[in-house]
N, C-alpha and C positions, 0 to 999 in steps of 0.2 A: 452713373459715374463710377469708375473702377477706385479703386484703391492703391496704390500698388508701391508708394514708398512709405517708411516707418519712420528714419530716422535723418541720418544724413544721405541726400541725393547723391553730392559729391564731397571730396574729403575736403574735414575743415578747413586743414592748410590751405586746402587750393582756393578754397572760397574764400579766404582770408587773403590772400597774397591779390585776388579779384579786384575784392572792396577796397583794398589798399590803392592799387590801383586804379580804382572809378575816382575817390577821394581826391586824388590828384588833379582831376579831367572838371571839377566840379565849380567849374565858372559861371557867370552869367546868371545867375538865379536861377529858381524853380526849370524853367524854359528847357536853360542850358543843360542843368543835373539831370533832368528827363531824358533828355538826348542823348546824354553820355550811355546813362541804363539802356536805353531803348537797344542804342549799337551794342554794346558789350553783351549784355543776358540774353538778347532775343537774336541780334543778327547775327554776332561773331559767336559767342560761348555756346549757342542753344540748349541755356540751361530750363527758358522757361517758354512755353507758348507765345502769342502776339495778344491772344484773346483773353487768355488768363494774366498777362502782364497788365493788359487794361481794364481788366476787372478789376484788382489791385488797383490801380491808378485811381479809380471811379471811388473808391471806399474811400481809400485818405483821402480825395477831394472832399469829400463829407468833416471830414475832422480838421478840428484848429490848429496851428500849427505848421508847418513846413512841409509837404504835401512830399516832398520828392525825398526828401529826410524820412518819413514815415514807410513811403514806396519800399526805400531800399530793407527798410526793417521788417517789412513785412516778406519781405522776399525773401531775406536772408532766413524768416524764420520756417517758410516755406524749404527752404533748402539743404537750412539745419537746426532747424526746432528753436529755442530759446537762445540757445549760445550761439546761434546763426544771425540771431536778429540784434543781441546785443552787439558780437563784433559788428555789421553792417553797419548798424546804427551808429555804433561812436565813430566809427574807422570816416564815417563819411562824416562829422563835422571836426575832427579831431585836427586835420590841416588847418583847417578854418579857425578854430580857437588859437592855436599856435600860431597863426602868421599873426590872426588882427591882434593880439597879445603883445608881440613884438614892435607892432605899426602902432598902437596906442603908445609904447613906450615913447618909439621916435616922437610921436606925436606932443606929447606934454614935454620932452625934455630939450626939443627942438623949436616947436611949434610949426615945423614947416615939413611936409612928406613930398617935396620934390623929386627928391633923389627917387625916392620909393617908386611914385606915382612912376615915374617914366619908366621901370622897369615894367610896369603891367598896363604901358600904356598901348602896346599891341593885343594883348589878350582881348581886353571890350570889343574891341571890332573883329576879332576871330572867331567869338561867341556867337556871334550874329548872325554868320554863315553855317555851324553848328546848329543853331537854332533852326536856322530855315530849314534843313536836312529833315531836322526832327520831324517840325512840322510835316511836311511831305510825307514821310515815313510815315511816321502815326494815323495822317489822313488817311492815305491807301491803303490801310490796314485796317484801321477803326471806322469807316464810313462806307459801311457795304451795300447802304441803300441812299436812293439820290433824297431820301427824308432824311434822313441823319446829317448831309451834307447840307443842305437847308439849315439845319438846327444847329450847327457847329457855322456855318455865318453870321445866323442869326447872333448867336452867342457872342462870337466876334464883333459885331455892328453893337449891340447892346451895351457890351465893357467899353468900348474903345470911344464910339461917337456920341453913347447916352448915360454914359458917367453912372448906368444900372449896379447897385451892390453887387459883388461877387453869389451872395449864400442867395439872392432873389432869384439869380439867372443859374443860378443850380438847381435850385426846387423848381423852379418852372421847367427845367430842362429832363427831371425826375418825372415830374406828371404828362410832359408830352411823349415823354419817351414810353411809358406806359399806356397812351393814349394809343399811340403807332405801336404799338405789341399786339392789341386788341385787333388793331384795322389792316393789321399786318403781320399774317404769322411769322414769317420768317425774316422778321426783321433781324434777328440775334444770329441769323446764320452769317457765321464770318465768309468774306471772299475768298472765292477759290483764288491760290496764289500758282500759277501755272509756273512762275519767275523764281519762286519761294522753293529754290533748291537746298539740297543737304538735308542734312539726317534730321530726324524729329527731334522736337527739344525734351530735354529728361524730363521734366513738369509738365506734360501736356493740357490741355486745352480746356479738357475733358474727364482729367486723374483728379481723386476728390483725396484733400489729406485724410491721415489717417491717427491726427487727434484730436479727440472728437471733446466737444465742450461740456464743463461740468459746473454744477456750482459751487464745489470744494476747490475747483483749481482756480473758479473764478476769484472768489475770496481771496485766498491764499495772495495772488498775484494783487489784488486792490489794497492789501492790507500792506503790503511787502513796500508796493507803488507810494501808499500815501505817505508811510513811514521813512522812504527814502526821500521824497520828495519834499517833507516839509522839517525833516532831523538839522540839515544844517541850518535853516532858520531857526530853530527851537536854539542851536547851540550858541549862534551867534546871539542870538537874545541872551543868554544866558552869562555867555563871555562879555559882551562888550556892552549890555543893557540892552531895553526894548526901544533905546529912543536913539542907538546909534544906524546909523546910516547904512548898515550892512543888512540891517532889520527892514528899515524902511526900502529898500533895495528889494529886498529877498523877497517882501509880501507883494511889494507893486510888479516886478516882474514875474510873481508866482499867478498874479491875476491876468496881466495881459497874455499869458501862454495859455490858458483856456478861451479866449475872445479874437485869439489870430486868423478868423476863418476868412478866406480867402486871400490868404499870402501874405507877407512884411509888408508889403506898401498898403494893405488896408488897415494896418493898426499903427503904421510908423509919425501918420501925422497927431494921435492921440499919444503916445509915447513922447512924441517931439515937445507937442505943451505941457505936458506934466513935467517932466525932464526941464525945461527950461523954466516956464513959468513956476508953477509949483512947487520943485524940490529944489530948483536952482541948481540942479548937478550939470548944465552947460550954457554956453554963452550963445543967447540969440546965433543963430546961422552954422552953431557946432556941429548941429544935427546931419547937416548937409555934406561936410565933410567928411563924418562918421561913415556917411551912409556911400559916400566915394570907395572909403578903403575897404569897406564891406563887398562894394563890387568889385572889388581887383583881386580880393582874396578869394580859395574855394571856400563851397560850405555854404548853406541857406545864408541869404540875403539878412536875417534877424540877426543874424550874428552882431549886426550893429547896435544890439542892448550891451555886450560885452563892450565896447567903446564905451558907451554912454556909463556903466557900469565903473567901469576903469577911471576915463576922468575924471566922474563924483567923487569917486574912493578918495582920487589923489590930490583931490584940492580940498576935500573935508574930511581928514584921515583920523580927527581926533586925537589920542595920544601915540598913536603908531607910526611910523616910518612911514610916510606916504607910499613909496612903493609897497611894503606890504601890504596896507590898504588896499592900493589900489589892484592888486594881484591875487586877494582876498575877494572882493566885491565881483572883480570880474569873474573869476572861477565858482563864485556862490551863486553870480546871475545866469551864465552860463549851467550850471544845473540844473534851476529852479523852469529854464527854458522848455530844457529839454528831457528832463525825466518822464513829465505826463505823455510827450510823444510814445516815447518805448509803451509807457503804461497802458494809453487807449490802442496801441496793435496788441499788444497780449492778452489782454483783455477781449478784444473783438475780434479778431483773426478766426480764432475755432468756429464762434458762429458765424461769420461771413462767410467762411467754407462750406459749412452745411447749407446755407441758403443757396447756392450757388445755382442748385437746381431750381428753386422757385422762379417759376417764369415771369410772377409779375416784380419780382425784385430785379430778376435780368435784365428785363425789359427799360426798366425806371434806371438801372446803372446804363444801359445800350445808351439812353437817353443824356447822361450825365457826361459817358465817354466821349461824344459828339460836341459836349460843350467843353471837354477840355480842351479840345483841339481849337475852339473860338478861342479859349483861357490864355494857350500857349501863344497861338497868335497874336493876342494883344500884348500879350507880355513883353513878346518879342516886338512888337512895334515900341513900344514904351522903351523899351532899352536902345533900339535901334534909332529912336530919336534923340536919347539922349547920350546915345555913344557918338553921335553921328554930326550935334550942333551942340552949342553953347549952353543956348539960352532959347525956349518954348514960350509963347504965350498962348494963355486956353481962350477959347471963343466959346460965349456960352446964351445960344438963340434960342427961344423958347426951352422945349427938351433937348435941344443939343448942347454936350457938354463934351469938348475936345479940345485938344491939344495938336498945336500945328507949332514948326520950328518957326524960327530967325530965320530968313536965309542969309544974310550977313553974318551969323555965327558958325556959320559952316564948317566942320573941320577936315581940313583935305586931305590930314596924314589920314584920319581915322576912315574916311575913306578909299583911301588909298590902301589900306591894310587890310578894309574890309572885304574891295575886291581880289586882292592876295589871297585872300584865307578862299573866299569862292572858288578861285581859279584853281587851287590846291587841292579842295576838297571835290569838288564837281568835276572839274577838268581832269587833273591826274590822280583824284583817287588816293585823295592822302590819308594816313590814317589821326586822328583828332590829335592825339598827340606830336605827332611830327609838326602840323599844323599851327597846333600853338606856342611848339619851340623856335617856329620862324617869324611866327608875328609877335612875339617875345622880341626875339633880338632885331627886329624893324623896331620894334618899337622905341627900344631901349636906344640905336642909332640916332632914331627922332627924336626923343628926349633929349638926347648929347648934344645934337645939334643946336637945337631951342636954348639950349641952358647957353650955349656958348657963342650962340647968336644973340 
């Protein structure tokens, strides 16, 4: 592997005005944020390789937490070392705290997010068509052998119909993937893309960084990490007692952001009982609305602990202004989320770099990037079922364990928007944002209509 950048690829600004940018585009959860990166860095910018962006993708799969949130930090730092990964990182949840900040307000001072909802009620179903792009994209790029495309169904069939844990059908997807590296040497060689015009990407493929890991910068960075990560709990204990609610807040979501592995919806129904049952911070079926306005905003899908976070504040705010409270709790939770993100890519970046040559690590990630493309898949079914109907009931026969809609719950704007957004992107070639400023304002029309119907 060559060496061949040191510092910043390309100028900060310009990587910054990028992420700004993608931040915007960052709908539809993990699925959707993939697709957004995928077009921007690889297809339009060619900042970074297809092979070396899904190697990347393959690692934060491994880590708990927000997978696509992590993605873009790790890129950014690829692109500009530390200060690359911190702007990428915030810039990409930084919309997302801002809106659902504002939509909890509505929400406690209102009780009703109508008005809101119909403004994003074209996005969900614009996302879907995005999503599928992705899918496609990532597949013919990432499945260069008809073994990996087997193992990226399989993966798919496993989440979707057999209700199989996320981190099971990873690690099995790590040892087959290393199993077919042995039985198959050139499993790892990417397809030739004959279609795959324009200039090379600045990152290529093949270019190994050029900072190399130490156990002085490792420290540094864990000490820097845990001291950031656990200061405004320590101060809130300190300010407001260890038995106020900002404490209890800060330690319960400092624990579920190391146990997130395999996306928000695999820790949101344990979140959901503590939250209700336990701590009493929301009222049976709060959770479900939380987790509404979380999809309409950008930003990982978890962003729904800020909600959760927010209304506990302001219905148990103690001696403070409820709002305070509740503007405290939420920006303390929002922290406590996402700090160890940043932490575990600076931390492992330099050595997942150097590995990169190891064949049997290659091989075990080749294996891993095969089962995202099942991951994004189902994700995308998951969303597209529940952008698309009401109301799902699961059927659950021996090992099978799945989710089938209503078809009386049907919703005909949402598909009707959804073909819009297809016809848009598939048909004439539109670009995501155009996209979703017209299933935006369908959306917001159908809203107007509903309300006044």
């Amino acid at each position: 592997m060559a060496e061949k950048h040191s510092h910043d690829v390309i100028p900060l600004r310009e990587a910054t005005k990028a992420w700004f940018a993608i931040s915007l585009q960052t709908f539809g959860g993990p699925a959707g944020q993939i697709a957004v990166m995928q077009r921007t860095l690889v297809d339009e910018k060619r900042w970074i390789g297809q092979q070396r962006f899904l190697f990347a993708l393959s690692y934060c799969t491994l880590l708990p937490g927000p997978e696509a949130q992590q993605l873009a930090t790790y890129v950014g730092w690829l692109l500009n070392g530390v200060k690359g990964a911190l702007i990428a990182g915030i810039l990409f949840i930084l919309p997302g705290v801002v809106a659902l900040l504002v939509l909890s307000g509505i929400y406690v001072a209102f009780g009703d997010t109508t008005l809101v909802e119909s403004l994003f009620l074209g996005l969900a179903p614009a996302v879907i068509a995005i999503v599928i792009q992705a899918v496609i994209r990532v597949a013919k790029k990432g499945l260069g052998h008809p073994a990996l495309i087997g193992l990226a169904v399989a993966s798919y069939v496993a989440l979707t119909f057999f209700a199989v844990p996320f981190p099971v059908v990873i690690g099995f997807a790590a040892l087959i993937g290393w199993g077919l590296g042995k039985a198959i040497p050139d499993l790892t060689k990417p397809k030739t893309a004959a279609a795959d015009d324009g200039p090379p990407p600045l990152i290529s493929d093949d270019e190994l960084h050029t900072e190399r890991p130490s156990g002085r910068r490792a420290t540094l960075i864990l000490v820097i990490g845990l001291i950031l990560w656990f200061a405004p709990v320590a101060i809130a204990a300190l300010v407001f007692g260890r038995s106020s609610i900002f404490v209890d807040q800060g330690l319960f979501f400092s624990g579920a952001a190391v146990v997130t592995f395999g996306g928000a919806y695999a820790v949101l129904a344990y979140v959901a009982q503590q939250a209700v049952s336990v701590y009493g911070w929301l009222a049976p079926g709060e959770m479900v609305r939380g987790l509404a306005l979380a999809e309409t905003t950008p930003g990982p899908l978890i962003m729904v602990v800020q909600f959760v976070a927010f209304v506990g504040a302001y219905r148990a705010p103690g001696d403070l202004n409820p709002w305070v409270a509740a503007l405290i709790a939420s920006l303390l939770v929002t922290w406590v989320t996402f700090v160890p993100c940043f932490l575990f890519i600076l931390l492992g970046a330099p050595y997942v770099e150097r590995l990169r040559g190891n064949r049997a690590l290659a091989t075990a990630l080749t294996g891993i990037t095969a089962a995202v493309v099942g991951v994004i898949a189902s994700l995308a079914t998951f969303f597209a079922l529940h952008t698309l109907f009401d109301n799902t009931t699961r059927i659950t026969t021996g090992p099978l364990n799945f989710e089938v809609p209503v078809p009386g719950s049907i919703q005909w704007a949402a598909v009707a928007i959804t073909a819009l957004a297809c016809a848009l992107i598939f048909w004439r070639g539109w670009s995501v944002l155009r996209t979703l400023g017209v299933c935006a304002l369908a959306g917001v029309l159908v809203g107007l209509g509903q309300a006044v119907a």
